[in-house]
C-alpha positions in Angstrom: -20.9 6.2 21.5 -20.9 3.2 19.7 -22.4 1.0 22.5 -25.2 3.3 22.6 -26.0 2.8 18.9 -25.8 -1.3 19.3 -22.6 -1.8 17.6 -20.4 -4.6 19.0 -17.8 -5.0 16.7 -15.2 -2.8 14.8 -13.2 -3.2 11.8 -9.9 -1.5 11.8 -7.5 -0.7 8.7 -3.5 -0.7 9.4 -0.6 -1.9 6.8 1.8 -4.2 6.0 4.3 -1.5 6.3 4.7 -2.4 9.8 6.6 -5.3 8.6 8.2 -3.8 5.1 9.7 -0.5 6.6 11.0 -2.0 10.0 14.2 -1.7 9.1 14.0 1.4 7.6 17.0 4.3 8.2 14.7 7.0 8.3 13.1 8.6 10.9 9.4 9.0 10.1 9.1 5.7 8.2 10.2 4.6 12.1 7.8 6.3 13.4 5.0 5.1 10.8 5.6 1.6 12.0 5.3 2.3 15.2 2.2 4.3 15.2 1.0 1.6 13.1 2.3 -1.2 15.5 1.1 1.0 18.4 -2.5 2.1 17.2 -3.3 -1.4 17.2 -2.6 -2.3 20.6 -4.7 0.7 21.3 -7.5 -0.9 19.8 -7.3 -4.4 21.4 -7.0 -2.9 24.8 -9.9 -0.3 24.1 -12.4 -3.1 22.7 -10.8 -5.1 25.7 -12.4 -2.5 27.6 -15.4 -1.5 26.0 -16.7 -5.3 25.5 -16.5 -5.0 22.1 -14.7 -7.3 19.5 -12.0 -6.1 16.9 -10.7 -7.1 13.2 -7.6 -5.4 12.3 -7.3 -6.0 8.3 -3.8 -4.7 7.3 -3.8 -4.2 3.3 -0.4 -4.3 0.9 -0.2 -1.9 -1.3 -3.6 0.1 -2.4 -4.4 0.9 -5.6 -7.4 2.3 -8.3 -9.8 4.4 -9.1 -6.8 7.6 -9.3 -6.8 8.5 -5.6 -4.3 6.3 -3.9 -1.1 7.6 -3.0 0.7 4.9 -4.7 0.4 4.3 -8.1 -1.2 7.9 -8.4 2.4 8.8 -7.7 3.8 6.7 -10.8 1.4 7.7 -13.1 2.4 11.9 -12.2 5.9 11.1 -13.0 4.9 9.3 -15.9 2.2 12.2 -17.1 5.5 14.8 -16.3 8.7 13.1 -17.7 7.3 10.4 -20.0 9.8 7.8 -18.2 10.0 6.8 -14.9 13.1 6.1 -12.8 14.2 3.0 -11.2 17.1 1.8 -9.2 19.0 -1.8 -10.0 16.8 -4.5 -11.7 13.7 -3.4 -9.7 12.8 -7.1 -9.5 11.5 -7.2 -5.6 7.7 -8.5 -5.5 4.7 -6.8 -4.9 1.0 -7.9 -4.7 -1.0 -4.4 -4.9 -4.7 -5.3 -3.8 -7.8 -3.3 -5.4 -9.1 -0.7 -3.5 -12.8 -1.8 -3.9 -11.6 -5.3 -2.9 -10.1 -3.6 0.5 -13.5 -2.1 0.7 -15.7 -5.3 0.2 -12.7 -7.5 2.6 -14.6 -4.5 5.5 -18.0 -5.9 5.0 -17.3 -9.5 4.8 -15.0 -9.3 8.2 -17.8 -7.3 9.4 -20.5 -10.0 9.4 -18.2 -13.1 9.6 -17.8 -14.8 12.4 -15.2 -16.0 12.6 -12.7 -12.8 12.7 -13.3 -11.6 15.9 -10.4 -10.4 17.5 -7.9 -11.5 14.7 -5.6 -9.6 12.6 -5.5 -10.1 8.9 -2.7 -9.3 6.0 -4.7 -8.8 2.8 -3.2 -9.0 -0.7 -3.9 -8.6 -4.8 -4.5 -12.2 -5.9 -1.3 -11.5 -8.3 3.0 -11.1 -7.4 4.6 -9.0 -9.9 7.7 -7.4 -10.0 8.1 -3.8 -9.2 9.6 -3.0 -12.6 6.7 -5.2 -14.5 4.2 -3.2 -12.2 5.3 0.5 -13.3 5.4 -1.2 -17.0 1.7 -2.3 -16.5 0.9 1.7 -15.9 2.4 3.0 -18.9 0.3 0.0 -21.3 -3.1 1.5 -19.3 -1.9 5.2 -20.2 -1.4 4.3 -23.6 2.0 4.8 -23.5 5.3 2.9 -24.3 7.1 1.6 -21.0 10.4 3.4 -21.0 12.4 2.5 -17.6 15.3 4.7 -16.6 17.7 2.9 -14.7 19.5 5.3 -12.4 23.0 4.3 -10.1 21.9 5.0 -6.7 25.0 8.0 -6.5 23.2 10.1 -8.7 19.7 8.9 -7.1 21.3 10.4 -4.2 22.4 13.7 -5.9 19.3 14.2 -7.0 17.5 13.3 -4.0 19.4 16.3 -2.1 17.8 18.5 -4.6 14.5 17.4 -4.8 14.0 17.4 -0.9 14.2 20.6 -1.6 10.5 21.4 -2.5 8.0 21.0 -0.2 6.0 18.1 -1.9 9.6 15.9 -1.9 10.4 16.3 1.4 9.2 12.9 2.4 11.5 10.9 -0.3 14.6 9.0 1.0 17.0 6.4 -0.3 14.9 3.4 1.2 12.0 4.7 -0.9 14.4 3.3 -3.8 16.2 0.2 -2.0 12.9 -1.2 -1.5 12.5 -1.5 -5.5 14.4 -4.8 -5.7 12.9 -6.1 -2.1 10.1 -8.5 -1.7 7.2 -7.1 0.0 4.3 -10.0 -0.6 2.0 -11.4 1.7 -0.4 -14.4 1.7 -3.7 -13.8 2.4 -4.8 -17.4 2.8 -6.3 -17.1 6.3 -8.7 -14.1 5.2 -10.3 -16.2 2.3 -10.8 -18.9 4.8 -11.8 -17.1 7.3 -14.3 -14.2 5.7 -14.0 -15.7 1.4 -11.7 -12.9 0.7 -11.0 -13.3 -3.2 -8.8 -9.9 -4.6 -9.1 -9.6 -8.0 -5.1 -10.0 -10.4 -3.3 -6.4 -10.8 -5.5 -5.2 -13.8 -5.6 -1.6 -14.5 -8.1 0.5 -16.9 -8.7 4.3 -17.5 -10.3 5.0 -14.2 -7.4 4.4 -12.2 -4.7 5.6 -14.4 -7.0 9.2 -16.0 -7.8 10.7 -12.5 -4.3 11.2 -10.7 -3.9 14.3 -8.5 -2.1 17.0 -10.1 1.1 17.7 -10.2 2.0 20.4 -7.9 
């Protein structure tokens, strides 16, 4: 199909993840990594095949415009309880990249060329901590930040219980643990490579307003 409409050359999304949740205890974060670590592989042997060259751009984590399932998550709690939960100091890095700028990092691998057949991390152009992240989303919602600092026992108590419905099921201790662990990547070789230039971790009402709905 797509040698019969010209193209000869794909751009692929994956995730740091495959390097963040690799020593996860769960189950089905194991299995995201390796689908993720997997579905790449697939991709280099099918261009392999096909003739046709391949940039796999593997973004931290995504966030704006109030459809992401990241910070859209924060901002629910937030909306419903008016605090939001954390576990220890909540210190460990992040570097959450702009969803536009994920978009635009597409079109510049695209016609660069020099990214053929090469894998790149791609990163905000800002490392914040986790806690000073979820603070940043109550200033854009206009509210106070107010931090609940939980010992992971009850975490764990309450977890039980809240696996219970259906939207929770997913949720597991690591989810937590990961609060207070570095999970920052350079994306020097992208700006050389294609100019990649993410904007710092601002937030206005467009990506903090629209959040699914509670359910």
């Amino acid at each position: 199909m797509m040698q019969e409409l010209g193209a000869n050359k794909v751009i692929c999304l994956s995730s740091t993840s495959q390097f963040t949740k690799t020593s996860s205890s769960t189950p089905a974060e194991e299995q995201t990594v390796q689908r993720l670590i997997d579905g790449e592989q697939q991709l280099r042997d099918w261009a392999a095949a096909n003739q046709i060259a391949w940039t796999v751009l593997r973004p931290t984590l995504i966030y704006g415009r109030g459809n992401d399932r990241n910070l859209s998550e924060i901002v629910k709690i937030i909306n419903k309880f008016r605090f939001f939960p954390v576990f220890g100091a909540a210190q460990g890095l992040r570097q959450p990249v702009y969803v536009d700028d994920v978009a635009l990092a597409c079109v510049q691998a695209l016609y660069s060329d020099k990214t053929s057949n090469k894998a790149y991390n791609i990163s905000g152009a800002e490392q914040l901590s986790y806690q000073e992240m979820v603070k940043r989303v109550f200033v854009a919602m206009g509210l106070k930040p107010r931090l609940l600092r939980i010992h992971l026992v009850v975490f764990n108590l309450a977890l039980f219980f809240l696996r219970l419905i259906p939207r929770y099921k997913g949720w597991n201790a690591d989810m937590v643990l990961r609060m207070n662990r570095d999970m920052v990547f350079d994306h020097d070789q992208a700006a050389a490579d294609f100019g990649f230039s993410p904007q710092a971790f601002t937030l206005t009402d467009k990506d903090v307003g629209q959040a699914l709905p509670l359910s």
